[in-house]
PyMOL Python script that loads the backbone (N, CA, C, O; Angstrom):
from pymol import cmd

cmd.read_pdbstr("""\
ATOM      1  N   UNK A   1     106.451 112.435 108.853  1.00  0.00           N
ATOM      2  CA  UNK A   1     105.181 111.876 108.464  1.00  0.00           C
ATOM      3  C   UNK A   1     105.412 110.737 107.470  1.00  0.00           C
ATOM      4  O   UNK A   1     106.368 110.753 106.694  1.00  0.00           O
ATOM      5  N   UNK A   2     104.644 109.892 107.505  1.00  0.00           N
ATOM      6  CA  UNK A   2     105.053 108.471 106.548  1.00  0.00           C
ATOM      7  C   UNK A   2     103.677 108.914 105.577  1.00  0.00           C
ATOM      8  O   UNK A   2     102.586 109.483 105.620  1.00  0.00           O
ATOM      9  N   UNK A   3     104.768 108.084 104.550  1.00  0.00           N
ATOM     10  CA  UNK A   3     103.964 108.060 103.113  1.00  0.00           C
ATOM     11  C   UNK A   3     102.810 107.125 103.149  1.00  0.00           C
ATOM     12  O   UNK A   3     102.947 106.141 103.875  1.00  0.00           O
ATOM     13  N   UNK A   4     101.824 107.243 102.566  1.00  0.00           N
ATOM     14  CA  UNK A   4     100.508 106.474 102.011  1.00  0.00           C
ATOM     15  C   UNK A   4     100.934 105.115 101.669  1.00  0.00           C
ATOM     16  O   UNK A   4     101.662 105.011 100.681  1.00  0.00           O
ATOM     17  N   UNK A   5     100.673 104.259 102.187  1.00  0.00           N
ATOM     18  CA  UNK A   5     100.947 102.996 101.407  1.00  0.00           C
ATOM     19  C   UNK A   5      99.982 102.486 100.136  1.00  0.00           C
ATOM     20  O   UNK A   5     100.027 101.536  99.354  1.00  0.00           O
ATOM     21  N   UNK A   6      99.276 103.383 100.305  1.00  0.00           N
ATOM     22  CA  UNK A   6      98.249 103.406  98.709  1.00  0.00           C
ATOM     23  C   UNK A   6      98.577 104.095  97.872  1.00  0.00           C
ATOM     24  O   UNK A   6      98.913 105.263  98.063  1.00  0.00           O
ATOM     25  N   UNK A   7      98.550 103.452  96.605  1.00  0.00           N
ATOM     26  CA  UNK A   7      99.308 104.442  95.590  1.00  0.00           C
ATOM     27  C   UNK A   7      97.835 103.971  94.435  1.00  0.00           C
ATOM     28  O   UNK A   7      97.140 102.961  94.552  1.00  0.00           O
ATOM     29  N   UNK A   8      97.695 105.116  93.321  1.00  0.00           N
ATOM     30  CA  UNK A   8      96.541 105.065  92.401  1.00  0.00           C
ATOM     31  C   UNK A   8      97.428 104.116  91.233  1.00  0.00           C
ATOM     32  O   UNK A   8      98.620 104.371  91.060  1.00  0.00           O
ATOM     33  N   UNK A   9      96.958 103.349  90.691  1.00  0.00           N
ATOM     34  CA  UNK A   9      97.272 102.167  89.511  1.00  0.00           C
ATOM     35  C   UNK A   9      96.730 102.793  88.387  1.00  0.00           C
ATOM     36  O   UNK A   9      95.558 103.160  88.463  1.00  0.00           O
ATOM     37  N   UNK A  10      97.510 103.034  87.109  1.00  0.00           N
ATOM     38  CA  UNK A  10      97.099 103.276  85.974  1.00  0.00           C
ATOM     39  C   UNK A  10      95.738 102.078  85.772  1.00  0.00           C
ATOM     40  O   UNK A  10      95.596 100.952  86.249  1.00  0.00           O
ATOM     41  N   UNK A  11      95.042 102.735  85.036  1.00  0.00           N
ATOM     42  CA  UNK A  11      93.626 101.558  84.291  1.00  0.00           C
ATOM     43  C   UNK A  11      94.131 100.472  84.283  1.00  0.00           C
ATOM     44  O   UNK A  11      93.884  99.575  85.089  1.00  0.00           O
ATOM     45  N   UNK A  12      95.336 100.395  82.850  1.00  0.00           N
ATOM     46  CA  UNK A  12      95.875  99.711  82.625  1.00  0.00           C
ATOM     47  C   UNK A  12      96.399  98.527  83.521  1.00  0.00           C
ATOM     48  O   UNK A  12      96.077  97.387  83.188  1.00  0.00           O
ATOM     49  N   UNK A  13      97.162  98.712  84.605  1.00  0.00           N
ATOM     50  CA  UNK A  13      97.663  97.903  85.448  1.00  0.00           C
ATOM     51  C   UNK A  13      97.068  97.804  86.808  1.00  0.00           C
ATOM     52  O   UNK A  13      97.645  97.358  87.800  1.00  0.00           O
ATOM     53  N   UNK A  14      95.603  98.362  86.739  1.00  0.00           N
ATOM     54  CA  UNK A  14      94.467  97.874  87.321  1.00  0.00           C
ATOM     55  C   UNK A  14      93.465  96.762  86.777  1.00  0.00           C
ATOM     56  O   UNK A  14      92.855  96.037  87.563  1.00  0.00           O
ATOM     57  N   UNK A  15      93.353  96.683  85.689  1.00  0.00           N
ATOM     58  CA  UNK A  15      93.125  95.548  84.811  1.00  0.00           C
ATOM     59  C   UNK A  15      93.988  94.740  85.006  1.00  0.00           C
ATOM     60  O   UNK A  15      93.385  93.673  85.111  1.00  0.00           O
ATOM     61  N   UNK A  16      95.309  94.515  85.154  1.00  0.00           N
ATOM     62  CA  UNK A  16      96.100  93.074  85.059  1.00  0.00           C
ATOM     63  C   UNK A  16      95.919  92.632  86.407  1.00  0.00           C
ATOM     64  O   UNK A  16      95.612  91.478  86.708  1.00  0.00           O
ATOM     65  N   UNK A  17      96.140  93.690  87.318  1.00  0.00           N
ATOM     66  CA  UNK A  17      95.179  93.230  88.803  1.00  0.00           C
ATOM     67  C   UNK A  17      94.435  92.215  88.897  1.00  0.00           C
ATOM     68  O   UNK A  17      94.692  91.085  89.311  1.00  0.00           O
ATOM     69  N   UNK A  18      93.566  92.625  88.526  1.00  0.00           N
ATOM     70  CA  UNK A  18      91.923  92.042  88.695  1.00  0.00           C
ATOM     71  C   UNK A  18      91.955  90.990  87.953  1.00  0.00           C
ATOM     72  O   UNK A  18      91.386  90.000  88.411  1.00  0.00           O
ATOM     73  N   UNK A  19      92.502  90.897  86.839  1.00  0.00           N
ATOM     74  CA  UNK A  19      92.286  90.036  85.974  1.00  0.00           C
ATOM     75  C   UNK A  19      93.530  88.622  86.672  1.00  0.00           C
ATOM     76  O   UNK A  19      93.270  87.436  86.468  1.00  0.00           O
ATOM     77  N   UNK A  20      94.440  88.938  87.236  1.00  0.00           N
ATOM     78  CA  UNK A  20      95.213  87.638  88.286  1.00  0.00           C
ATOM     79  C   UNK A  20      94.580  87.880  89.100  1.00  0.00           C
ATOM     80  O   UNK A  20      93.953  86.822  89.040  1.00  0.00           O
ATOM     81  N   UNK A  21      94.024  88.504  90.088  1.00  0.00           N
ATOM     82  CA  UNK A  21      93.045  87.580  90.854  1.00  0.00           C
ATOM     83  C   UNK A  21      92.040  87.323  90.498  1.00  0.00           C
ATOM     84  O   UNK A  21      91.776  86.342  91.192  1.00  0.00           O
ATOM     85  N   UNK A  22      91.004  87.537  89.717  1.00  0.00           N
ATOM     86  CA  UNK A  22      89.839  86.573  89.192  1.00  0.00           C
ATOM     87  C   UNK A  22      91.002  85.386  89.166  1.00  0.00           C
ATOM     88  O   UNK A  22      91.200  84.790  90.225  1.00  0.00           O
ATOM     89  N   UNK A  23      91.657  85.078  88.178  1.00  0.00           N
ATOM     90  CA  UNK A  23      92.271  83.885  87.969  1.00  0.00           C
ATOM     91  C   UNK A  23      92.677  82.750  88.738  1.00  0.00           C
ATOM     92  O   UNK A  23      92.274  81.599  88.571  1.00  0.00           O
ATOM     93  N   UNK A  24      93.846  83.310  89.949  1.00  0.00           N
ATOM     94  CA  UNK A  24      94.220  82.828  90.869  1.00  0.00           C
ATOM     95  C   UNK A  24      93.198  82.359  91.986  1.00  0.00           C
ATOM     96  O   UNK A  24      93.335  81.228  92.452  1.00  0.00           O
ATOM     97  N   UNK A  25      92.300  83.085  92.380  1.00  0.00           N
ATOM     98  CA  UNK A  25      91.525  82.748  93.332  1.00  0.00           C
ATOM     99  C   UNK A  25      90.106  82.128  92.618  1.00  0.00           C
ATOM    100  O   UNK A  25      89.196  81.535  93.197  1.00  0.00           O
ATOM    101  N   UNK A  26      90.181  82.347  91.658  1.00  0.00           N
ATOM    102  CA  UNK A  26      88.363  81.756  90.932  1.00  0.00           C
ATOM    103  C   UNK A  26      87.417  83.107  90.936  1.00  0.00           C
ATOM    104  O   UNK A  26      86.309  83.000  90.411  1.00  0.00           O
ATOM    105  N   UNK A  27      87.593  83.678  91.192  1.00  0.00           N
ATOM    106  CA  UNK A  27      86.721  84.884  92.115  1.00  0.00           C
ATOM    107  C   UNK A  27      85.641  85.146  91.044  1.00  0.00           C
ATOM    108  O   UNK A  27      85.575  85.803  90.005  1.00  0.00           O
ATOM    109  N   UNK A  28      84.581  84.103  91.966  1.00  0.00           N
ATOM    110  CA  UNK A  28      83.142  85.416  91.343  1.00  0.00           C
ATOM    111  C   UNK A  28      82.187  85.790  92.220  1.00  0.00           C
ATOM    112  O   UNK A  28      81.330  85.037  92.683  1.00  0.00           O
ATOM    113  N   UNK A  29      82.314  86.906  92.453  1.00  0.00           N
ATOM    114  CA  UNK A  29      81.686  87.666  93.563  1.00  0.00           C
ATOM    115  C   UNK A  29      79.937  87.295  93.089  1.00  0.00           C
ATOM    116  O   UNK A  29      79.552  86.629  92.129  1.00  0.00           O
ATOM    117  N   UNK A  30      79.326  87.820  93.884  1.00  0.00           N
ATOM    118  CA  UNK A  30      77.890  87.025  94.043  1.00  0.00           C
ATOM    119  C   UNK A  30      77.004  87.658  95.621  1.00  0.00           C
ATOM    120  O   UNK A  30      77.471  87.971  96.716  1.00  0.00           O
ATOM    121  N   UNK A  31      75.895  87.652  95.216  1.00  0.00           N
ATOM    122  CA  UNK A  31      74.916  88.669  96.666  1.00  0.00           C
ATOM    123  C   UNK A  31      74.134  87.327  97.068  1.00  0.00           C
ATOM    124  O   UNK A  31      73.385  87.407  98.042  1.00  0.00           O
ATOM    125  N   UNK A  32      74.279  85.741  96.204  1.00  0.00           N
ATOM    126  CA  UNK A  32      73.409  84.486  96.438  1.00  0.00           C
ATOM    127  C   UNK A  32      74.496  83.598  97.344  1.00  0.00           C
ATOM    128  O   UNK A  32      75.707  83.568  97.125  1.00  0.00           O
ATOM    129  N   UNK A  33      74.067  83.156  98.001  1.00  0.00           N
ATOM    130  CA  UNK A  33      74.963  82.374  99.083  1.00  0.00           C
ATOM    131  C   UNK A  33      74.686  81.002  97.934  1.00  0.00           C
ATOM    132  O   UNK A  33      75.744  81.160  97.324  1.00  0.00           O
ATOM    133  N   UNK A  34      74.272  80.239  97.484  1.00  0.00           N
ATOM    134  CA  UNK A  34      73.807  79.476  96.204  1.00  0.00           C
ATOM    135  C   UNK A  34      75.718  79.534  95.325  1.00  0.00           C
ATOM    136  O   UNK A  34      76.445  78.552  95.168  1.00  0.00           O
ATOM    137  N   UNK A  35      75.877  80.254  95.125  1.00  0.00           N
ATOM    138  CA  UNK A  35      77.098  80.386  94.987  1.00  0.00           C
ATOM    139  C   UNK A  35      78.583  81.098  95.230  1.00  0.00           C
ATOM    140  O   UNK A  35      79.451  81.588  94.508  1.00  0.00           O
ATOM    141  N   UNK A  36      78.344  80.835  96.939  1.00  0.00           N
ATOM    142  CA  UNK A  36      79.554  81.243  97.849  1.00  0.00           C
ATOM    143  C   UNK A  36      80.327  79.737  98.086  1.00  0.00           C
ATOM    144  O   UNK A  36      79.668  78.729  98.341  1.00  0.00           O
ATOM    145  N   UNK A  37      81.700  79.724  97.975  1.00  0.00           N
ATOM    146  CA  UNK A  37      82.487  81.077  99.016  1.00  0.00           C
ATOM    147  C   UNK A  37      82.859  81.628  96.810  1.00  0.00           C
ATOM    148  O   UNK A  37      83.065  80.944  95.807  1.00  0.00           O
ATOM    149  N   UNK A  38      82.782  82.734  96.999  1.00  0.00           N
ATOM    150  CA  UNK A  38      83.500  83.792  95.962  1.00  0.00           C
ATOM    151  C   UNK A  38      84.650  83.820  95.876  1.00  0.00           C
ATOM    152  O   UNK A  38      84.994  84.481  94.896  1.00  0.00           O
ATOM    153  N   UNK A  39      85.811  83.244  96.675  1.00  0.00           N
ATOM    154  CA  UNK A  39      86.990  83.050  96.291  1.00  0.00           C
ATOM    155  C   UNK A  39      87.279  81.760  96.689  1.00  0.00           C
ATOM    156  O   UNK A  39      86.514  81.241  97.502  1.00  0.00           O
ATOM    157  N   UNK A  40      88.492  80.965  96.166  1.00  0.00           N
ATOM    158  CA  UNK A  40      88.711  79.495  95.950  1.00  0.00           C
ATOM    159  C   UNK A  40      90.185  80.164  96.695  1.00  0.00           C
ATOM    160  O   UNK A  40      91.010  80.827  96.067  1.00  0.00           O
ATOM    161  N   UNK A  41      90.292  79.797  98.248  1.00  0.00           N
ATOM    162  CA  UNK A  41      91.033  79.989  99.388  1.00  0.00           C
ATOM    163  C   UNK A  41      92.387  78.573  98.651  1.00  0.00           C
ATOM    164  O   UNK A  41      92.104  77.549  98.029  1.00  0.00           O
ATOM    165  N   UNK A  42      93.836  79.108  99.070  1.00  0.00           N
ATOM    166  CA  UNK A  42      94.676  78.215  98.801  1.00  0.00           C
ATOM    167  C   UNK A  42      94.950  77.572  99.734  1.00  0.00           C
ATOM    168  O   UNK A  42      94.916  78.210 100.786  1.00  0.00           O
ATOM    169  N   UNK A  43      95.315  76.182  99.844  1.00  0.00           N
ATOM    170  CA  UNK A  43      95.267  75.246 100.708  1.00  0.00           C
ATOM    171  C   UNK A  43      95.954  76.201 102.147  1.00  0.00           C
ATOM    172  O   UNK A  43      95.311  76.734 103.052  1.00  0.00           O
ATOM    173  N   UNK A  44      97.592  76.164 101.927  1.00  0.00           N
ATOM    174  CA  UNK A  44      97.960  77.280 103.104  1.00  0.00           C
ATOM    175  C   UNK A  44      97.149  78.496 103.451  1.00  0.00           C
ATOM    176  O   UNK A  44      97.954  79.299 103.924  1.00  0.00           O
ATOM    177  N   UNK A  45      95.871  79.054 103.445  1.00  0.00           N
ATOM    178  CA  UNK A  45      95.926  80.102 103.698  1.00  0.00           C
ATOM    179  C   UNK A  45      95.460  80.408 105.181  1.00  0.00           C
ATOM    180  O   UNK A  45      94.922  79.622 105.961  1.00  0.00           O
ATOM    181  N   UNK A  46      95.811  81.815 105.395  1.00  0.00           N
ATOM    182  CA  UNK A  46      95.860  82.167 106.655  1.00  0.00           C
ATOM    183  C   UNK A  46      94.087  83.662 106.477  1.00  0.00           C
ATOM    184  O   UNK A  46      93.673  84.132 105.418  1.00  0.00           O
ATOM    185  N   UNK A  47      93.699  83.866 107.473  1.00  0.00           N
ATOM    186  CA  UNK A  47      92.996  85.346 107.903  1.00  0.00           C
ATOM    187  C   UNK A  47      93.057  85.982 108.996  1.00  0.00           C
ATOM    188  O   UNK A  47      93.584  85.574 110.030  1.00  0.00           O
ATOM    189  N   UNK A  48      92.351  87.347 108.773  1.00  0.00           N
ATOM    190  CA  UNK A  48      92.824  88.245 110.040  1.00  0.00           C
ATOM    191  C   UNK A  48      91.240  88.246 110.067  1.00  0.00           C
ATOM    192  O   UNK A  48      90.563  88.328 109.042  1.00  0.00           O
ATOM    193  N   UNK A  49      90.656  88.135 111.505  1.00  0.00           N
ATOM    194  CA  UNK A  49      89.614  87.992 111.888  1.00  0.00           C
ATOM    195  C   UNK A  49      89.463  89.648 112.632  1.00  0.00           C
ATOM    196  O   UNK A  49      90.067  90.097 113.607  1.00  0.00           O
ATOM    197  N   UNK A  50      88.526  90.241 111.840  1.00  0.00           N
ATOM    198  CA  UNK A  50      88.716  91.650 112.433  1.00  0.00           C
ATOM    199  C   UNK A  50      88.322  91.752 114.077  1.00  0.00           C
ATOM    200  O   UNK A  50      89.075  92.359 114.838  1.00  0.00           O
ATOM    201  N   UNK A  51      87.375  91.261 114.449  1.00  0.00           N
ATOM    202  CA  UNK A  51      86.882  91.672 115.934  1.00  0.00           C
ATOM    203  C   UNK A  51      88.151  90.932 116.908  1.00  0.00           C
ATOM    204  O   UNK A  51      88.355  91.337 118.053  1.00  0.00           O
ATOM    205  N   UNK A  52      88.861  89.945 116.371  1.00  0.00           N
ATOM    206  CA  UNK A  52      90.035  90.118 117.125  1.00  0.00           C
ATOM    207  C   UNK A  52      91.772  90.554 117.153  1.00  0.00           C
ATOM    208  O   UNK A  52      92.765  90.241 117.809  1.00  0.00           O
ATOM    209  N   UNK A  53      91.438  91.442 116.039  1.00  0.00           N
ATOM    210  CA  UNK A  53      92.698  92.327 115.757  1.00  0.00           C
ATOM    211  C   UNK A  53      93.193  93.161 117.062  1.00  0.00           C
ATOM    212  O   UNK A  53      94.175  93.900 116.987  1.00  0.00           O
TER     213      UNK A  53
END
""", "prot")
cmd.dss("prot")
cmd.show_as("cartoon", "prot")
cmd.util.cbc("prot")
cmd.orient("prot")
């Protein structure tokens, strides 16, 4: 049986998380399209488009 690739993050180093990506990406989440897109995408980036996974 294979292990979980999820593992639980102390608080602590759930905060430094969040806090590089707010940073890195800009990220401010938002329910107003007024101020989307919520993350600032890096020039290279790539996505996985779920309905054609």
């Amino acid at each position: 049986m294979k292990e979980s690739p999820l593992v639980e993050l102390l608080e602590t180093e759930y905060g430094r998380v969040w806090d590089r990506f707010y940073d890195e990406f800009k990220f401010q989440p938002s329910t107003s399209p007024f101020k989307w897109p919520a993350i600032k995408e890096p020039v290279a980036s790539d996505y996985l488009e779920p309905s054609r996974a």
